[in-house]
C-alpha positions in Angstrom: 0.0 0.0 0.0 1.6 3.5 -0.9 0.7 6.3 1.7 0.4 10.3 0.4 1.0 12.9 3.0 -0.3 16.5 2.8 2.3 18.5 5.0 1.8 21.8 6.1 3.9 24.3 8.9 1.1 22.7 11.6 -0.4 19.3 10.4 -3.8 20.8 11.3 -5.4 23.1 8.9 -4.6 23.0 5.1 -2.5 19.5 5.1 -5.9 18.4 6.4 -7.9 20.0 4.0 -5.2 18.5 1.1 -5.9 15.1 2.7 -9.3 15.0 2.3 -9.1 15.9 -1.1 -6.7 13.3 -1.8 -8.9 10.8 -0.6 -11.8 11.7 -2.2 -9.5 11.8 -5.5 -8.5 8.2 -4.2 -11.7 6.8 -3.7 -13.0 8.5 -7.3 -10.1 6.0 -8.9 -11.1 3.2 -7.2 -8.1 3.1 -5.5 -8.6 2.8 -1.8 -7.3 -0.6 -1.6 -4.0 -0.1 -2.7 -3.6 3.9 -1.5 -4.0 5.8 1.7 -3.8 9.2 2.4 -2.3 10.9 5.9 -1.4 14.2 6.7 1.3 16.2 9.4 3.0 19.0 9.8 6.6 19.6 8.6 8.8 19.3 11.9 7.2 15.6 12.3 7.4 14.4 8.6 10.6 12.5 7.4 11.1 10.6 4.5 9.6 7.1 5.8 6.6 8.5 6.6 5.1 8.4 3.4 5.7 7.3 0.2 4.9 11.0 -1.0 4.5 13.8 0.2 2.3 16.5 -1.5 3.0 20.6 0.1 2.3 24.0 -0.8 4.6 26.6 -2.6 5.5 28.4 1.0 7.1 24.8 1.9 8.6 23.7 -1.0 12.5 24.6 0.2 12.8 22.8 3.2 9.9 19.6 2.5 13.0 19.1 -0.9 15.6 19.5 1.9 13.9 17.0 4.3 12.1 14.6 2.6 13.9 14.2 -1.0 13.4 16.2 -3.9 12.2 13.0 -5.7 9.6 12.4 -3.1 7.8 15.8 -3.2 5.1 17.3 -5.0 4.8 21.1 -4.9 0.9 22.6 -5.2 0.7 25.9 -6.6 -2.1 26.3 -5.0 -3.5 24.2 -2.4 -7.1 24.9 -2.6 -7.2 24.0 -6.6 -8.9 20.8 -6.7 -8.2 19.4 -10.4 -4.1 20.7 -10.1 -4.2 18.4 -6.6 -6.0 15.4 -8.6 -3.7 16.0 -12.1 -0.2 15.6 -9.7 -2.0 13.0 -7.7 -2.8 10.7 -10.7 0.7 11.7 -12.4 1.8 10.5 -9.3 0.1 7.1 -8.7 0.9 6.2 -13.0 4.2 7.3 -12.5 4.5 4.4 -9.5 2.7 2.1 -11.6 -0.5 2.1 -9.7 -3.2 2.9 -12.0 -7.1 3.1 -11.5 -9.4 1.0 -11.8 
């Protein structure tokens, strides 16, 4: 199972509000089974807590730093539903998970 993680500064507000959205963009692909979505704030995320991690612009620096370039995706905007579901299923093909 591959896990996506919505980070924000806190891990309470918009990495929450990512999260859901990801899941619902989960669940729309039929994927549930075989994808799980999580969310956390920056200070507690490192790079085994999820097999991706998806942030906004203002993080984009230091989630690289911490948790691998190659394992980030940057959201221009993180209340843009269709960019969140276009990088999330770019994502997922790119790891060879497709949907159902």
């Amino acid at each position: 199972m591959k896990t996506l993680a919505a980070v924000c500064s806190t891990g309470l507000g918009s990495s929450f509000m990512v999260d859901m959205n990801m899941a619902d963009i989960v669940k729309g692909l039929g994927l549930e089974d075989c994808v799980k979505t999580t969310h956390m704030d920056m200070g507690s995320a490192n790079e085994n807590s999820a097999d991706h991690f998806f942030v906004g612009k203002d993080l984009a620096d230091a989630a690289k730093d911490r948790l691998g370039i190659d394992k980030v995706t940057v959201l221009d905007s993180i209340i843009d539903k269709e960019e969140l579901k276009t990088k999330v299923t770019t994502y997922l093909k790119d790891a060879g998970i497709e949907n159902k």
